[in-house]
C-alpha positions in Angstrom: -16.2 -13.7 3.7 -16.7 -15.6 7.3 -14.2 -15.1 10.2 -11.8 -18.2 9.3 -11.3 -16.8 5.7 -10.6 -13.3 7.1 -7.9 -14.8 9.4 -6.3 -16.3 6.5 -6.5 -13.7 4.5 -5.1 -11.2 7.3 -2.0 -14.2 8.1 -1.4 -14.4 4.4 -1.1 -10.3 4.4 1.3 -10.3 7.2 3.3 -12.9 5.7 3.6 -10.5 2.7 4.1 -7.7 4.6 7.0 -9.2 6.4 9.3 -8.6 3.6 7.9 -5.5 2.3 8.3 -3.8 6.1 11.5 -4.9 6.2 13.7 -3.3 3.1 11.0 0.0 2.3 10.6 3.0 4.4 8.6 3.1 7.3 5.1 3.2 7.1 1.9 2.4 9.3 1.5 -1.4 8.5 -2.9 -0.9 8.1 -1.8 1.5 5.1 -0.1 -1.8 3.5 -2.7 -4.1 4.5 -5.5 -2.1 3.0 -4.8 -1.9 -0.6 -3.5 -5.4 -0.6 -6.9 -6.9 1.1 -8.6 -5.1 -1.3 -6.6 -6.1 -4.5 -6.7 -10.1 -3.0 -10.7 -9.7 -2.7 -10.2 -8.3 -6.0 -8.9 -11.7 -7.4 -5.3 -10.7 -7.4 -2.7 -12.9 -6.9 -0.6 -12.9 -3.5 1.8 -11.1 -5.9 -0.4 -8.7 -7.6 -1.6 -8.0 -4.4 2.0 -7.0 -2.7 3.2 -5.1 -5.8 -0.2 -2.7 -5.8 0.1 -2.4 -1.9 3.6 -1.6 -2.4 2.8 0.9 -5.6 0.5 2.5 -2.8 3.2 3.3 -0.2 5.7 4.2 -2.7 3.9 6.6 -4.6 4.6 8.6 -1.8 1.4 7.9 0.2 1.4 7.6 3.6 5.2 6.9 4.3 5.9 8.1 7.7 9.0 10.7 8.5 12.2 8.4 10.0 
């Protein structure tokens, strides 16, 4: 992957992230954007992506104490 595709890929995470940060608990936002790189370098879908980044933070890993 060269640098341009990284950017995208990393604005297309935020974008995701956006909506995910904003109605779940509170988390470190790298512990989002990890498993969701990795499932889109996977071949996921934007979607598939979210929902096993997601399925990460709410099993309980990494949420951070309010």
């Amino acid at each position: 992957m060269d640098v341009a595709e990284l950017a995208d890929l990393l604005h297309e995470t935020a974008e995701h992230h956006d909506h995910y940060e904003k109605t779940h608990p509170k988390h470190d936002w790298w512990d989002w954007y990890a498993p969701y790189l990795g499932a889109r370098e996977q071949g996921s879908t934007p979607e598939e992506a979210a929902a096993a980044a997601s399925r990460y933070i709410d099993g309980g890993r990494r949420v951070l104490p309010r």
